[in-house]
C-alpha positions as CSV (number, residue, x, y, z in Angstrom):
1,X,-71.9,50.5,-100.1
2,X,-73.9,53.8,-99.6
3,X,-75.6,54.1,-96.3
4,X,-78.0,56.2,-97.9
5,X,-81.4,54.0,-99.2
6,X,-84.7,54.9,-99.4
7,X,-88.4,53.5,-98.3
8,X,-88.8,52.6,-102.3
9,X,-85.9,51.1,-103.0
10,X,-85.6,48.6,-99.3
11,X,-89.7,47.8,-100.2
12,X,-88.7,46.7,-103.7
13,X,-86.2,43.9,-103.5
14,X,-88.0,42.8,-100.0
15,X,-85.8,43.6,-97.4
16,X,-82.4,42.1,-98.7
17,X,-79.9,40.5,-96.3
18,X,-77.8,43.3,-97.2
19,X,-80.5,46.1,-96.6
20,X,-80.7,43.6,-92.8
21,X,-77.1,43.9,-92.2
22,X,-77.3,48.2,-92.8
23,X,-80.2,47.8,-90.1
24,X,-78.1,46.2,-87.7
25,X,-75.6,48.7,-88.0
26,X,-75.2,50.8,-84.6
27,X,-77.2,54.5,-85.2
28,X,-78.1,53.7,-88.8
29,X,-81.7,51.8,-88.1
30,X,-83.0,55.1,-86.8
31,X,-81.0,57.1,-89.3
32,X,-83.1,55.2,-92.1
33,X,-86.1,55.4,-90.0
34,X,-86.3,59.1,-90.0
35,X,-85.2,59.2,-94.1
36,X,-88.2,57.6,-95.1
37,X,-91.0,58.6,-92.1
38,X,-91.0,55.7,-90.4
39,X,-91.4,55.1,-86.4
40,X,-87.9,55.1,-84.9
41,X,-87.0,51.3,-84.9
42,X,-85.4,49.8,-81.8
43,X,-83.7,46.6,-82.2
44,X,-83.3,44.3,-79.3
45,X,-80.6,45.1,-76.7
46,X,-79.1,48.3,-78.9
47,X,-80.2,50.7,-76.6
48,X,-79.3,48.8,-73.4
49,X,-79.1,51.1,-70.2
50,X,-75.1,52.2,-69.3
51,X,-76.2,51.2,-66.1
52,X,-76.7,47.3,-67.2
53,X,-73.8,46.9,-68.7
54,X,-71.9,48.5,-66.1
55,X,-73.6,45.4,-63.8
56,X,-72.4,42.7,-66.2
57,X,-69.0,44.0,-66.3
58,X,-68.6,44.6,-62.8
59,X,-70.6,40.4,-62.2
60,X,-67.5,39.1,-64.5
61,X,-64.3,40.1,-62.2
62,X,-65.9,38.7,-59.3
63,X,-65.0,35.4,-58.1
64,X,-67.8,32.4,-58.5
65,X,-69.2,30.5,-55.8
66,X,-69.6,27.0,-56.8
67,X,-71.1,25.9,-53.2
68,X,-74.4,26.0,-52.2
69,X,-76.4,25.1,-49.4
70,X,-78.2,22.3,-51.0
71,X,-74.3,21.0,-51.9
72,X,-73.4,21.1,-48.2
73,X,-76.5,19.7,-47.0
74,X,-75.7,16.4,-49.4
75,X,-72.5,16.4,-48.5
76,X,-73.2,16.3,-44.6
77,X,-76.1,13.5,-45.3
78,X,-73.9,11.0,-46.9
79,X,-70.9,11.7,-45.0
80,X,-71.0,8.9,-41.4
81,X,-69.9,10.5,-38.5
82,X,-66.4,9.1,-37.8
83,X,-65.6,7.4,-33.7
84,X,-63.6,9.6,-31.6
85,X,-60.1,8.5,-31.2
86,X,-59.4,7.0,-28.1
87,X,-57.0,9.4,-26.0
88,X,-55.0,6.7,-24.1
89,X,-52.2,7.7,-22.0
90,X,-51.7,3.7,-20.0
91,X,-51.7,0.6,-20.8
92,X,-54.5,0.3,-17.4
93,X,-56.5,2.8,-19.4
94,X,-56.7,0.8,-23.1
95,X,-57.3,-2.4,-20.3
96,X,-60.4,-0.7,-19.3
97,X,-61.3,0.4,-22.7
98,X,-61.1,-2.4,-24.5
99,X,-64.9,-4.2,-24.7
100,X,-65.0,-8.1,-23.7
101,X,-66.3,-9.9,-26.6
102,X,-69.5,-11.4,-26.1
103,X,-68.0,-15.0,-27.1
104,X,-64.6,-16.1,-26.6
105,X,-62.9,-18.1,-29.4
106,X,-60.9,-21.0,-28.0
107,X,-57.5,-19.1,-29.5
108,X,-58.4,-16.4,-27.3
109,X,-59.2,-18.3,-24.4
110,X,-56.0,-20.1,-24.9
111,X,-53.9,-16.9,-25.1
112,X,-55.7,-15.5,-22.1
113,X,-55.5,-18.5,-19.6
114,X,-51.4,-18.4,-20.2
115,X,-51.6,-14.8,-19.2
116,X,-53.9,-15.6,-16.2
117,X,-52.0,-18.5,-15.0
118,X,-48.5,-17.2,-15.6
119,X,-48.6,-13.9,-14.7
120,X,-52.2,-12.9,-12.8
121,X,-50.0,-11.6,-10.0
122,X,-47.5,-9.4,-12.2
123,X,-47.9,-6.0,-14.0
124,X,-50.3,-4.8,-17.1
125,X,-46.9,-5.0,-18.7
126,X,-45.5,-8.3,-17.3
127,X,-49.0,-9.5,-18.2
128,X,-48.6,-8.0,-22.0
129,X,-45.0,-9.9,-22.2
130,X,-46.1,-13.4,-21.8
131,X,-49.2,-13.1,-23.9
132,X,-46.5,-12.1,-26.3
133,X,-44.1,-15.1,-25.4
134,X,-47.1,-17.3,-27.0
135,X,-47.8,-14.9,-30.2
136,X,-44.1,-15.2,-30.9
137,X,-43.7,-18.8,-30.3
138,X,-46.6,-19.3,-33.0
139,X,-44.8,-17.3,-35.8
140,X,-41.8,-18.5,-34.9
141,X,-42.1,-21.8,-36.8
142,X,-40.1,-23.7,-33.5
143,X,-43.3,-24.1,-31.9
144,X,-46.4,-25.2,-33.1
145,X,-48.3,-22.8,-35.3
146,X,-51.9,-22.1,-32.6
147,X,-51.8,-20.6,-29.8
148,X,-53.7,-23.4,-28.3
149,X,-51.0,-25.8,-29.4
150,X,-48.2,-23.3,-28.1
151,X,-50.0,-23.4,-24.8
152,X,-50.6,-27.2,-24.7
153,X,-47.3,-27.9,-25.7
154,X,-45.8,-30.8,-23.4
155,X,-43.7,-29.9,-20.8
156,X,-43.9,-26.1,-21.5
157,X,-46.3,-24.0,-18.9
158,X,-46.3,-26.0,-15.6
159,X,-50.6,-24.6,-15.0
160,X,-51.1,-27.4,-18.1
161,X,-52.1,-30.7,-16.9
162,X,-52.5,-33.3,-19.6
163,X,-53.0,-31.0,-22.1
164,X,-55.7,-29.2,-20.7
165,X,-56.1,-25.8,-18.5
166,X,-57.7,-25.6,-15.3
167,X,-60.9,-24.0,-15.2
168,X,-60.4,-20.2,-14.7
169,X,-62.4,-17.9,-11.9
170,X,-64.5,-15.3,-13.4
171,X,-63.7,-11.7,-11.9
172,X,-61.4,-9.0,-12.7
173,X,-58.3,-10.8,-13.0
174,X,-60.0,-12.8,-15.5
175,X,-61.3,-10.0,-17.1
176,X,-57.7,-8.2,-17.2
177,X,-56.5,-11.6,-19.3
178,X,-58.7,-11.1,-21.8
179,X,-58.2,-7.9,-22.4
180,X,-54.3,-8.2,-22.6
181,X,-54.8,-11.0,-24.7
182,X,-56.6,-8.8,-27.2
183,X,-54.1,-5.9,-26.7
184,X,-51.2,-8.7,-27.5
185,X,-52.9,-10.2,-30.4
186,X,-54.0,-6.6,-31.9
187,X,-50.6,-4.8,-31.2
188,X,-52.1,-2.0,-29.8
189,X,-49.3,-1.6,-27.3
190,X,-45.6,-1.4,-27.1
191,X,-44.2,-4.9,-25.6
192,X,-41.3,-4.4,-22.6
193,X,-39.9,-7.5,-24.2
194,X,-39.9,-7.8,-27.8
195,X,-39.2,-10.9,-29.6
196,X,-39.3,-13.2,-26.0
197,X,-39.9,-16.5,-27.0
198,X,-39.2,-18.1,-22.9
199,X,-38.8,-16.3,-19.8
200,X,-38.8,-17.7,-16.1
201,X,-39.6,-16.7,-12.3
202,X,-36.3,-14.8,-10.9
203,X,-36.3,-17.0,-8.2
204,X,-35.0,-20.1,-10.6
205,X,-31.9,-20.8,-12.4
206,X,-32.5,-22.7,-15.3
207,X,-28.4,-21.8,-16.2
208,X,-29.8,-21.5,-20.1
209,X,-27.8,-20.0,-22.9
210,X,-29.9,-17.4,-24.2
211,X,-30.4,-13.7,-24.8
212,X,-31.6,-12.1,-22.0
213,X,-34.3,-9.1,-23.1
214,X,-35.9,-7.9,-20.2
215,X,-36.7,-8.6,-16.2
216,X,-40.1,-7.3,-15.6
217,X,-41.7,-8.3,-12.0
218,X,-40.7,-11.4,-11.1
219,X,-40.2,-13.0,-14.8
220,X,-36.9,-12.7,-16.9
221,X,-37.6,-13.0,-20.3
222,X,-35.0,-13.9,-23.2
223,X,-35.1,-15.5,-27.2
């Protein structure tokens, strides 16, 4: 098609799609302008500054940044600020760490007074292996299946009189029970004697026929 029209002939059939498509043509709107004395024509965007384009190019190879403050902001406000680990390097330190709860549950108290009455005297760790003596007699299934039945089992701890424990004495000792009771019952620490299920004072000899595991302080504990 002929790039060549005139005023006339675009005026008569109303400015055709075709005679729109010519227009659109890079350099011919002003080139058909300038036939047929009319105002230069500038269509939207044609004569864009080299200078814009140059932006847009250059704004495409560079990377996007899909974070904003507002996104970090949300993301800090909904995230909850997560404890400290505890840096524990004893088994006196996690003693001292772990709370007292504010009401004992009799399993607990049960637990404890075996570790208060056996073994108040001995180490954090002698303490920590008969509190597990009575955890592992309870999943043992040759014992009965509570700690307070473990504990109150006939003829078993010698501090048991008729089923019942004497009445403990508040104060640090006490304090120290619970807390290894805790520690046993949470696993929080490694046990010296692992899978005890009787030890006794070194100075008896019961002559039993069982696996010895560990001597620690004055108990010898075996399964």
């Amino acid at each position: 098609m002929s790039r060549i029209l005139n005023a006339a002939s675009v005026a008569a059939v109303g400015m055709t799609a075709t005679a729109m498509l010519l227009l659109a043509e890079p350099g011919f709107a002003n080139d058909f302008a300038t036939s047929a004395n009319l105002p230069a024509i500038t269509l939207p965007g044609a004569d864009a500054p080299q200078s814009d384009q140059a932006d847009l190019s250059t704004a495409a190879t560079q990377p996007v940044d899909t974070t904003s403050d507002t996104t970090d902001t949300d993301a800090e406000s909904t995230d909850e600020p997560k404890p400290a680990p505890l840096d524990i390097d004893s088994l006196a330190e996690l003693v001292a760490a772990t709370p007292r709860p504010a009401e004992i549950d009799s399993e607990l108290r049960c637990l404890a007074g075996a570790v208060y009455f056996e073994s108040r005297g001995e180490s954090l760790a002698g303490q920590l292996a008969v509190a597990h003596v009575v955890l592992n007699r309870a999943k043992s299934g040759r014992f009965p299946k509570s700690l307070c039945g473990v504990v109150r089992q006939p003829s078993q701890f010698s501090f048991v009189r008729r089923g019942k424990m004497p009445a403990v004495r508040a104060g640090a000792q006490w304090n120290n029970a619970v807390a290894i009771a805790q520690i046993a019952r949470d696993d929080s620490w490694k046990n010296q004697a692992p899978g005890a299920l009787f030890f006794h004072a070194r100075y008896v000899s019961p002559g039993w026929r069982k696996t010895r595991i560990a001597a620690i302080d004055n108990h010898i504990f075996y399964r």
